[in-house]
BAFI-3210 file (N, C-alpha, C; in Angstrom, 3 decimals, decimal comma, padded with zeros to 6 digits):
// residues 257
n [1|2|3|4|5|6|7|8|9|10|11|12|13|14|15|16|17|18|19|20|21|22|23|24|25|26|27|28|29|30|31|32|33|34|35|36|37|38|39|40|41|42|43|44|45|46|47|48|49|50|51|52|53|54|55|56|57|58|59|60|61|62|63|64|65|66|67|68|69|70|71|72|73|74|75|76|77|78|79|80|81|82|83|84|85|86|87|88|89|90|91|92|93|94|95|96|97|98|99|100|101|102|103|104|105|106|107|108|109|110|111|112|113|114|115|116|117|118|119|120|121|122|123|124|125|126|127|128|129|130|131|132|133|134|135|136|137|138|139|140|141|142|143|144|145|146|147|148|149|150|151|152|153|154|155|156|157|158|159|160|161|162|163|164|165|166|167|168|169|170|171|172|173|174|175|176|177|178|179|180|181|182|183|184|185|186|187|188|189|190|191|192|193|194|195|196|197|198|199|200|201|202|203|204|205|206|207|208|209|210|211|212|213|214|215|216|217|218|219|220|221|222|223|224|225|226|227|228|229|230|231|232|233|234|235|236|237|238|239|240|241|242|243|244|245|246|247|248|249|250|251|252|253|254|255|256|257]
n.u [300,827|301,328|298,429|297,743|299,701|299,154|295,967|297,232|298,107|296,217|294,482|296,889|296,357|293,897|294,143|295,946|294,380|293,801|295,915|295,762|293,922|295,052|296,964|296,007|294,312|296,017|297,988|295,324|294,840|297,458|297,898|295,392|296,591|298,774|298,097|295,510|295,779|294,351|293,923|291,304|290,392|292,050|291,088|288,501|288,912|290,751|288,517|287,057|287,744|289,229|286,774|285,750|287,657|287,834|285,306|285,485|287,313|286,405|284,253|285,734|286,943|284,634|284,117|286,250|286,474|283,850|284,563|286,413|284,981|283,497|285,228|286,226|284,056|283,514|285,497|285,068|282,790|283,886|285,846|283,805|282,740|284,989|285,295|282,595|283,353|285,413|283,809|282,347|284,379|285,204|283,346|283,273|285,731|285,881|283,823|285,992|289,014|290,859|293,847|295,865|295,517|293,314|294,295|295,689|293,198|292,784|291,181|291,413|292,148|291,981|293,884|295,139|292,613|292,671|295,212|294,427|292,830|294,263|296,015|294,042|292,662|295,459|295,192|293,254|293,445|295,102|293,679|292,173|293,721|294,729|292,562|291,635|293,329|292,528|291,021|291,584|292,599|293,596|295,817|297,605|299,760|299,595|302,586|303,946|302,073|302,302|305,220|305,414|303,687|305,024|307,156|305,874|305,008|307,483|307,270|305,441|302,946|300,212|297,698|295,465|293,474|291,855|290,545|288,477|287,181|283,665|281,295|282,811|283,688|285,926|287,962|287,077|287,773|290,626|291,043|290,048|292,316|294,393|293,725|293,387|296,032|297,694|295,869|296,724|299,472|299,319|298,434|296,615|294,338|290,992|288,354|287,560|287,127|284,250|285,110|283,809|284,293|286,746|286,809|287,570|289,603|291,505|293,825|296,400|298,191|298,232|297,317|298,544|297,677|298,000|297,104|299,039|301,841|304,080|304,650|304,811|305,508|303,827|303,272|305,556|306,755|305,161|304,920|307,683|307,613|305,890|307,439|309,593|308,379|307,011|304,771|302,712|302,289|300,805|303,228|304,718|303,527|300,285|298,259|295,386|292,038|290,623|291,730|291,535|293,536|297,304|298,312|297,055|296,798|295,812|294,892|293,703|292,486|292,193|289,555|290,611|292,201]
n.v [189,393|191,761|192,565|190,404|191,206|193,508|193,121|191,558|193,300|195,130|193,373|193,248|196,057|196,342|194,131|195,547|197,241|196,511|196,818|199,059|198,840|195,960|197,410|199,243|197,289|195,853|197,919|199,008|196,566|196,118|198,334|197,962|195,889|196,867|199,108|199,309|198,430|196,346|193,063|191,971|193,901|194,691|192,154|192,492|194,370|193,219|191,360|192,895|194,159|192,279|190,604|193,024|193,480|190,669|191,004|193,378|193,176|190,512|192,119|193,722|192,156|190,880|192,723|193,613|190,967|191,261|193,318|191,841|190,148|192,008|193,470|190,886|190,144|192,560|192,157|189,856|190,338|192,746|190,813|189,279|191,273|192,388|189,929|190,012|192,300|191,073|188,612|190,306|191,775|189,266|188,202|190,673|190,004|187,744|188,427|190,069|190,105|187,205|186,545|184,642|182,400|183,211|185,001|183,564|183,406|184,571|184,594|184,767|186,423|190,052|191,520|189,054|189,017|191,870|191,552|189,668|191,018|193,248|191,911|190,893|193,473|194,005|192,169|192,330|194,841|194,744|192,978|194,560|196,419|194,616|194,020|197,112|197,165|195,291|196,257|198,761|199,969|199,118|200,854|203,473|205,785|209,220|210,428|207,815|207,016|208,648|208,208|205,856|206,174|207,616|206,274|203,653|204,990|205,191|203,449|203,169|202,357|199,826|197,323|196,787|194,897|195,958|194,237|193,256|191,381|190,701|192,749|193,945|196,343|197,674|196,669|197,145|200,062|199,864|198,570|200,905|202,667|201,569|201,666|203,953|205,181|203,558|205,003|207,304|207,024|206,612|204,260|201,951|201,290|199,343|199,187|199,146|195,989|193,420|190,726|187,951|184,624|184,577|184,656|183,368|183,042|184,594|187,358|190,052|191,087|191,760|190,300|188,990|188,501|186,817|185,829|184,282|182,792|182,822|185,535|187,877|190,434|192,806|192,108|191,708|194,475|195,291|194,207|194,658|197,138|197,324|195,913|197,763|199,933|199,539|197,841|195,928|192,367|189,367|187,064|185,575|185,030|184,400|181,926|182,714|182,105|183,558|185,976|188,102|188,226|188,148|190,450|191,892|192,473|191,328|192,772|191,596|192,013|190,896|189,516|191,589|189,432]
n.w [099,625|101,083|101,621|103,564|105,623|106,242|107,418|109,394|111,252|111,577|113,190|114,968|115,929|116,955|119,061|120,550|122,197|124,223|126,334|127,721|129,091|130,525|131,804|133,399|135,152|136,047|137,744|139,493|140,671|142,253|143,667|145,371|146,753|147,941|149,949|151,616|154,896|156,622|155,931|154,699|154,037|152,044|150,938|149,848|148,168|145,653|145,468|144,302|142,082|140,147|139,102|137,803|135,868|134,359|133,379|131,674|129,757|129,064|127,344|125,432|124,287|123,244|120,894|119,603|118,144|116,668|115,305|113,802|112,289|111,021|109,047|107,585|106,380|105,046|102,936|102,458|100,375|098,887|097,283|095,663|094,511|092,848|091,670|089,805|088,490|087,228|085,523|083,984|082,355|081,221|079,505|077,687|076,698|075,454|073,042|071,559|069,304|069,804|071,461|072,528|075,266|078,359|080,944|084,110|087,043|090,012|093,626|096,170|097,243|098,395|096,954|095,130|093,926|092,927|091,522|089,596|087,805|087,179|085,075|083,452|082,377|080,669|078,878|077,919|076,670|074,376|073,027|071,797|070,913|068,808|066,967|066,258|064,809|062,374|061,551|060,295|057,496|054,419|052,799|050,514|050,783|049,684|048,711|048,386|046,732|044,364|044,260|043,103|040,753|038,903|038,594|037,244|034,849|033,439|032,052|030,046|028,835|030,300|029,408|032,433|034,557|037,466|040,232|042,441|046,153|046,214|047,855|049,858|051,633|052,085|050,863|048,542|048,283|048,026|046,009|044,455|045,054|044,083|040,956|040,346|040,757|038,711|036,633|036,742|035,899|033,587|032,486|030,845|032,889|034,044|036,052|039,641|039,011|039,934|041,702|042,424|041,770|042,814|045,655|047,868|049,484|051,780|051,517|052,893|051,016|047,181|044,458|041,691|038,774|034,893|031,802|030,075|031,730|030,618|029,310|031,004|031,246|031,720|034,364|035,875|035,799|037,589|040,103|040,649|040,792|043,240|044,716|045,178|046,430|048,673|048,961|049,532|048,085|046,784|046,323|043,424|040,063|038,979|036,848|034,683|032,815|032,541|031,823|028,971|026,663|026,253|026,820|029,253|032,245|035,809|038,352|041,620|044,425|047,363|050,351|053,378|055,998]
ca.u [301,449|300,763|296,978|298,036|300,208|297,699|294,973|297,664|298,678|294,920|294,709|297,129|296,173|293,224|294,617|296,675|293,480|293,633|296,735|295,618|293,155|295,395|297,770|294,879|294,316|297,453|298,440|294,618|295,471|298,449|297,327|294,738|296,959|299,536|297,665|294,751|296,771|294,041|293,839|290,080|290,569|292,778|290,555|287,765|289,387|291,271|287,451|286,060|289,075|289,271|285,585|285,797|288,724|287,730|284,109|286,108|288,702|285,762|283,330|286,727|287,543|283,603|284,246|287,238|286,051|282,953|285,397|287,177|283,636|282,925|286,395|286,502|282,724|283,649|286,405|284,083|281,880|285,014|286,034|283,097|282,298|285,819|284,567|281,676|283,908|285,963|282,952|282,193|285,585|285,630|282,386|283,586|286,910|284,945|283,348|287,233|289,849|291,511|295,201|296,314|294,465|293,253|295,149|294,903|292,472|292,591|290,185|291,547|292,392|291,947|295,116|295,031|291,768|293,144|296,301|293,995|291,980|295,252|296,328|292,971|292,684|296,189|295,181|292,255|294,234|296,334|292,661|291,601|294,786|294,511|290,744|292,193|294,372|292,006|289,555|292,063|291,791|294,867|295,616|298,509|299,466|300,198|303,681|304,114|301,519|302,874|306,279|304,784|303,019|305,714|308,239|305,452|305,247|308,345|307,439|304,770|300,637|299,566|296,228|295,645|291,934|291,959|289,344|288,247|285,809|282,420|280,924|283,871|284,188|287,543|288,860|286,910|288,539|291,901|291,251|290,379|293,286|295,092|293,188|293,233|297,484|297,618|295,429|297,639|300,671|299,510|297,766|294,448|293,513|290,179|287,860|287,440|285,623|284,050|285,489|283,175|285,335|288,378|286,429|287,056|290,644|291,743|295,073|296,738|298,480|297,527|297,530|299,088|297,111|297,928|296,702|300,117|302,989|305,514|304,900|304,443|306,218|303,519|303,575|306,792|307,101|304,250|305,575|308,651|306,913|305,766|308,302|310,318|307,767|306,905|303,271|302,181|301,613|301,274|304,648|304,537|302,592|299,244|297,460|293,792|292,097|289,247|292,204|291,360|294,728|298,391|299,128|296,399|297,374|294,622|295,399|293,343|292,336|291,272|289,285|291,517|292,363]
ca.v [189,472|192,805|192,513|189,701|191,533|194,728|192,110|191,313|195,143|195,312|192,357|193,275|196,961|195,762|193,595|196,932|197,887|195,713|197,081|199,855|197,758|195,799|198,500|199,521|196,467|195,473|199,166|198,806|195,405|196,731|199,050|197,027|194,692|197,481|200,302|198,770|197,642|195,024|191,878|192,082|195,243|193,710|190,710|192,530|195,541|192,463|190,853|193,618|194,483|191,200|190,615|193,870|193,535|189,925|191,732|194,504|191,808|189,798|193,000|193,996|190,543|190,501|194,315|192,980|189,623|191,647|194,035|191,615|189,552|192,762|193,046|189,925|190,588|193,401|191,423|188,947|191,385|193,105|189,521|189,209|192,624|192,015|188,927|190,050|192,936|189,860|188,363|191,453|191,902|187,865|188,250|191,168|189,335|186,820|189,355|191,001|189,035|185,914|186,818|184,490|181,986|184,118|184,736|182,841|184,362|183,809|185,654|183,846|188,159|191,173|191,924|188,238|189,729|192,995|191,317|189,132|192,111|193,888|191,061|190,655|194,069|194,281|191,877|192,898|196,173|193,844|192,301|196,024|196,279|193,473|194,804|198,170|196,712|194,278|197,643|199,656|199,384|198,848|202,016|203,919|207,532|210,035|209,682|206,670|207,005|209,748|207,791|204,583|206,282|207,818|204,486|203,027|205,955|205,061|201,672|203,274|201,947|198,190|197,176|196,208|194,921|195,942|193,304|192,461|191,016|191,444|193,078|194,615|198,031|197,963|195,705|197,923|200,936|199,707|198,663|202,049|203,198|201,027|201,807|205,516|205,319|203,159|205,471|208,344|206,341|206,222|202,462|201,543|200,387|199,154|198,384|198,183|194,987|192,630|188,745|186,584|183,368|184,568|185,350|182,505|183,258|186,148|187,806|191,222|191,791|191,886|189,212|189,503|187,372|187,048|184,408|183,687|183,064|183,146|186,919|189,084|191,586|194,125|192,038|191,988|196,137|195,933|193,354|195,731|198,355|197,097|195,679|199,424|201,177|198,492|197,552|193,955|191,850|187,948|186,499|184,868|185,412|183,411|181,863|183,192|182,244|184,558|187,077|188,137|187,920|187,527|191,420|192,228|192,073|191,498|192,551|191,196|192,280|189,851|190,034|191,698|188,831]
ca.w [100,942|101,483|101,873|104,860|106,508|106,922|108,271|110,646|111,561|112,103|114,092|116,264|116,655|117,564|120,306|121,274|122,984|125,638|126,755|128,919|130,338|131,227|132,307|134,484|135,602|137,172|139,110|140,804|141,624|143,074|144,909|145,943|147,593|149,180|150,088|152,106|155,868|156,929|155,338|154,554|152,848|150,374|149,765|149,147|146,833|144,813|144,539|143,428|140,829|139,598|138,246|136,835|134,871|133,238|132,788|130,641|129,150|127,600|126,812|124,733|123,475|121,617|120,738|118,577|117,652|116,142|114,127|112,956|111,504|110,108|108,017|106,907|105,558|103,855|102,168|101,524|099,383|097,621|096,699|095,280|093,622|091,787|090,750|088,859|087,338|086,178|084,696|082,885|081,356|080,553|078,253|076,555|075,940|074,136|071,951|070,827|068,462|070,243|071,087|073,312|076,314|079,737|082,397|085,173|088,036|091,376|094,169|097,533|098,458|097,312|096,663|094,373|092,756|092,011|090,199|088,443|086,466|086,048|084,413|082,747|081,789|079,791|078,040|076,725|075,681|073,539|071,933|071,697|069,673|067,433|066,443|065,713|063,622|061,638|061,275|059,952|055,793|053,417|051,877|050,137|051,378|048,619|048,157|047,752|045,295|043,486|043,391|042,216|039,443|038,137|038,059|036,090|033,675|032,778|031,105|028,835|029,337|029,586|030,036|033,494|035,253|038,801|040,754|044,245|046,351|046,193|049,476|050,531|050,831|052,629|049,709|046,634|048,560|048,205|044,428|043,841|045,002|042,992|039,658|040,083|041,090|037,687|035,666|036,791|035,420|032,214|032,256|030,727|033,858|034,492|037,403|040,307|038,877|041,635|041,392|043,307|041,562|043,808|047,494|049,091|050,473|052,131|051,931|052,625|049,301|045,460|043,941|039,909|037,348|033,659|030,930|029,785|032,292|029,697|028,569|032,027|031,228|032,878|036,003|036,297|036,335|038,800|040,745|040,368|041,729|044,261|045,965|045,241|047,059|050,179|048,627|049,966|047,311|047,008|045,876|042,297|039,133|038,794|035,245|034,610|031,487|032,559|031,258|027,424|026,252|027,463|027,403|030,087|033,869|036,684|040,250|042,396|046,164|048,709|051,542|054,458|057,044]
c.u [301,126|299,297|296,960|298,535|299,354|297,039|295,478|297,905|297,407|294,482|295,369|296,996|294,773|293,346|295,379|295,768|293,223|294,879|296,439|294,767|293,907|296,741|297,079|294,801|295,221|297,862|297,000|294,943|296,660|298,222|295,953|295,522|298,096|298,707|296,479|295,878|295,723|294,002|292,689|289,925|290,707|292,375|289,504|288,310|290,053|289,929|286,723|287,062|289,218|288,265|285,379|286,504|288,467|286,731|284,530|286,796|287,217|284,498|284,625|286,730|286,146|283,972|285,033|287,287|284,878|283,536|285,995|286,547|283,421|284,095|286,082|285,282|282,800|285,184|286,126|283,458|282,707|285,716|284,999|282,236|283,364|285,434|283,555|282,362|284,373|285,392|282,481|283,081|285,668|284,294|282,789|285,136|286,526|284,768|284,686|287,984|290,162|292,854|295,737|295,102|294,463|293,832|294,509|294,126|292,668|291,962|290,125|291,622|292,127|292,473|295,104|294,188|292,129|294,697|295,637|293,281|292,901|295,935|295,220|292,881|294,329|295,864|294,011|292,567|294,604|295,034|292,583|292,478|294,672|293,003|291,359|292,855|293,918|291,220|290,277|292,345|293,309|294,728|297,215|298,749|299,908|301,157|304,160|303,259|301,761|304,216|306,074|304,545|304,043|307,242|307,727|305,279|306,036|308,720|306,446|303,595|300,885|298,324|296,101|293,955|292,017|290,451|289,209|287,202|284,868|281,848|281,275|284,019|285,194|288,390|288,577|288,012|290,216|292,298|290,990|291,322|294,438|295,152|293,304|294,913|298,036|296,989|296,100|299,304|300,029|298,824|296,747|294,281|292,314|289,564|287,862|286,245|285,489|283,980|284,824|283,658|286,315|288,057|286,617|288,709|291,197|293,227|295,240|297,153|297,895|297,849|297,620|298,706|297,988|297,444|298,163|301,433|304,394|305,913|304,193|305,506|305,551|303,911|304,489|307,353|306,295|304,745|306,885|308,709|306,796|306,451|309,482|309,699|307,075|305,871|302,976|301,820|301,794|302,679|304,117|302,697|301,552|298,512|296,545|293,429|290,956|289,801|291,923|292,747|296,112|298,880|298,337|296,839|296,237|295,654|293,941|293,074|291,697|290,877|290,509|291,378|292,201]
c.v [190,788|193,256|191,451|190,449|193,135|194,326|192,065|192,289|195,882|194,544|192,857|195,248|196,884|195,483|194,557|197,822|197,732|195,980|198,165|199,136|197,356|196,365|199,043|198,954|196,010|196,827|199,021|197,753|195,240|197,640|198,395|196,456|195,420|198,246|199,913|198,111|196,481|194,300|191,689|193,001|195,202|192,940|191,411|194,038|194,419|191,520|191,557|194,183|193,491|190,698|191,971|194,280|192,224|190,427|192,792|193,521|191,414|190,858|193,667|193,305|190,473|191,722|193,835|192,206|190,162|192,491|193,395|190,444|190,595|192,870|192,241|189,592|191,281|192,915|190,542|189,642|192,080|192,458|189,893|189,955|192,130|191,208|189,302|190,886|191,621|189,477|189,472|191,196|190,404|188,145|189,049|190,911|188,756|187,354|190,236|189,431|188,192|186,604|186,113|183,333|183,434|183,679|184,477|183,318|183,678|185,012|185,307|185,557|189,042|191,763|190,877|188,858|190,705|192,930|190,888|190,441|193,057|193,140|190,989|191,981|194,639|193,487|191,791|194,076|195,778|193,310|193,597|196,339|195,700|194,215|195,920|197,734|195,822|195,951|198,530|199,248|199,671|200,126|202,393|205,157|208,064|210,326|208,965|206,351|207,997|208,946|206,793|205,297|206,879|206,572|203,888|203,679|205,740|204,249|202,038|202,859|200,505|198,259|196,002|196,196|194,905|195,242|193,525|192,191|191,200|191,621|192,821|195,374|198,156|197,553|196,873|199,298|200,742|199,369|199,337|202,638|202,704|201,549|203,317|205,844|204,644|203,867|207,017|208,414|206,208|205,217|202,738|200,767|200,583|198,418|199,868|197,638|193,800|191,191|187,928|184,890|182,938|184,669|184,597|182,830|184,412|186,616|189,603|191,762|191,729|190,990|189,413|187,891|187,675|185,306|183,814|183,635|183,153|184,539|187,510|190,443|192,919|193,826|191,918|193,584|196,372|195,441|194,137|196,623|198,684|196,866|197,539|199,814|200,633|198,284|196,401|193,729|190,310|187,549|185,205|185,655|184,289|183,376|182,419|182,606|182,824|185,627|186,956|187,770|188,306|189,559|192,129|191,505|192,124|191,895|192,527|191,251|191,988|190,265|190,330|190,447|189,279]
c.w [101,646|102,202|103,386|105,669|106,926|107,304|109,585|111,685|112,303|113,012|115,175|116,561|117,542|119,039|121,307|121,876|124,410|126,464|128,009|129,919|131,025|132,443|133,688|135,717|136,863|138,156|139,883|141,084|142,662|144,359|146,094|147,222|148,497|149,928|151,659|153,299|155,999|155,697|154,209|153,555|151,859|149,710|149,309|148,295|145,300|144,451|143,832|141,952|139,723|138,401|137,269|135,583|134,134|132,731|131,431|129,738|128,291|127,005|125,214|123,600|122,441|121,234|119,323|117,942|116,722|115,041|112,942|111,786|110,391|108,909|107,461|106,397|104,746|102,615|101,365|099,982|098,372|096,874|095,610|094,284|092,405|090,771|089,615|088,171|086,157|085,469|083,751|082,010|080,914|079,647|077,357|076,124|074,611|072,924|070,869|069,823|069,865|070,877|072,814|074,411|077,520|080,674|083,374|086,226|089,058|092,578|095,735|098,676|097,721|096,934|095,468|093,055|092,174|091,090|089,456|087,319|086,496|085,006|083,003|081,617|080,540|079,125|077,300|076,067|074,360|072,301|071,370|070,239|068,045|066,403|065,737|064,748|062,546|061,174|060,709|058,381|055,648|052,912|051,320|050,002|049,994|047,881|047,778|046,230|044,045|042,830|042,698|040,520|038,086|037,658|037,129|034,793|032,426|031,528|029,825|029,480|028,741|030,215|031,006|034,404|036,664|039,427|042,477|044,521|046,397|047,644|049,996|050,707|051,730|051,375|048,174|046,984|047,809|046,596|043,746|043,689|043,814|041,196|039,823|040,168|039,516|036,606|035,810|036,029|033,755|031,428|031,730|031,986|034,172|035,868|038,628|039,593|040,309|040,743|042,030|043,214|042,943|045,242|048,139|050,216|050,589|052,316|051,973|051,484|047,873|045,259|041,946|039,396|035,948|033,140|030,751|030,614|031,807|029,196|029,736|032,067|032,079|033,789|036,160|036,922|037,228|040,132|041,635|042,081|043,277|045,240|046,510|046,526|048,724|049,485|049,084|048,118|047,551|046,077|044,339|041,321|038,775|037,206|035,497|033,011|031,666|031,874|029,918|026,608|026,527|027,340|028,634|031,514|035,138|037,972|040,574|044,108|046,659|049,677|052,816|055,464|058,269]
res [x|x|x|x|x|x|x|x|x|x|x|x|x|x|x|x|x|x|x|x|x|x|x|x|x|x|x|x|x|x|x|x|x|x|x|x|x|x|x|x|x|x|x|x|x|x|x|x|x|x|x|x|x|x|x|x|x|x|x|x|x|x|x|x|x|x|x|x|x|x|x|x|x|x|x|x|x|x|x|x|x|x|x|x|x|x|x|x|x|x|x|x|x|x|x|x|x|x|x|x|x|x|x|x|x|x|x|x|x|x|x|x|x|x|x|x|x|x|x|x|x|x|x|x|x|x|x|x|x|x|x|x|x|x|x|x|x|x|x|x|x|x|x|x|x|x|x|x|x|x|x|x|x|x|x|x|x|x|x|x|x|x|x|x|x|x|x|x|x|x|x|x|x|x|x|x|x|x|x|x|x|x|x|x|x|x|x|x|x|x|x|x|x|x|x|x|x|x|x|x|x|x|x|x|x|x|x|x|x|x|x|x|x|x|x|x|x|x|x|x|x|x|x|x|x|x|x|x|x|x|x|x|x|x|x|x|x|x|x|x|x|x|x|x|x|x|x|x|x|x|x|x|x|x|x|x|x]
***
């Protein structure tokens, strides 16, 4: 609405040109028609007043009619510039995570266009986001790993095979951390070994193997642990008979989602 009603503001200042004219206009016509005693006088000061004032009137009228071609040209073209920004920012939408359909566009003004790519552009902030947030690796700050290691301390050493996917290095990262927070605690833990069996589904947390689900006693204190200290892990204890025997504990780290 805004962008209309300045068109119109322009429009009619525009038309606020023709005002002195005709301001003009009308006192010589006036005078014209008192001033002058014969008759003759008057007709020809009011013919010569007359033609001169529609002559001005429509030299005005294209004057303004030509301004207001040119506006609504350059409106055209800033339509149209927008537009291709838009197309810019809609390809590299494409190229970011998903989060959501695109907002609707519309390019009828340029006031319309410039809501649509504020519109457009928050929500590519929001993909921008998401990305950042897929790119950012699983990790466990120092404290937490300090207190972890010492909770498990507590239980004594089991032997535990830390795994993950193969060509990952966000995922081996994170099962270093693991295996080095576990071999600080006391554990035989081994690994990072790489599982190519397990790659096909991807989760954020660990995933706790053993051969025997009747005797988890590690995963249980890891399990434990974990939940103590916030750690993601997957919920429930899984069989393996890739495990050697039932006192060994795998964790497991999937590709990040």
């Amino acid at each position: 609405m805004p962008a209309r009603l300045s068109a119109w503001l322009q429009l009619a200042a525009g038309w606020g040109k023709l005002f002195p004219l005709a301001i003009g206009f009308a006192v010589a016509l006036i005078e014209a028609i008192v001033l002058p005693r014969r008759l003759w006088a008057k007709a020809a000061w009011v013919s010569a007043i007359v033609p001169c004032a529609v002559l001005a009137g429509v030299v005005m009228r294209a004057e303004l009619q030509g301004e207001e071609r040119a506006r609504q040209g350059r409106e055209v073209a800033e339509i149209a510039a927008l537009h291709g920004l838009w197309d810019q920012w809609d390809r590299l939408s494409r190229a970011l995570p998903a989060a959501g359909g695109p907002p609707a566009a519309s390019f009828d003004t340029v006031e319309d266009a410039l809501a649509s790519l504020s519109a457009r552009s928050a929500a590519i902030g929001g993909q921008i986001a998401a990305l950042e947030a897929q790119r950012k690796g699983r990790s466990i700050d120092d404290e937490t790993a300090a207190k972890l290691a010492d909770y498990l301390r507590s239980f004594g050493g089991y032997p535990v095979v830390v795994s993950c996917v193969p060509d990952d290095v966000e995922a081996y990262d994170y099962a270093n951390r693991l295996a080095t927070i576990l071999r600080a605690a006391g554990w035989d833990a081994r690994g990072p070994e790489l599982s190519a069996a397990r790659a096909d589904a991807a989760a954020m947390g660990v995933t706790v193997f053993v051969r025997d689900p009747h005797a988890p006693d590690a995963a249980r204190i890891l399990l434990d642990g974990f939940t103590r200290f916030n750690i993601p892990y997957r919920s429930g204890i899984a069989a393996s008979e890739d495990i050697p025997d039932t006192a060994t504990v795998e964790l497991f780290v999937a590709k990040k989602p």
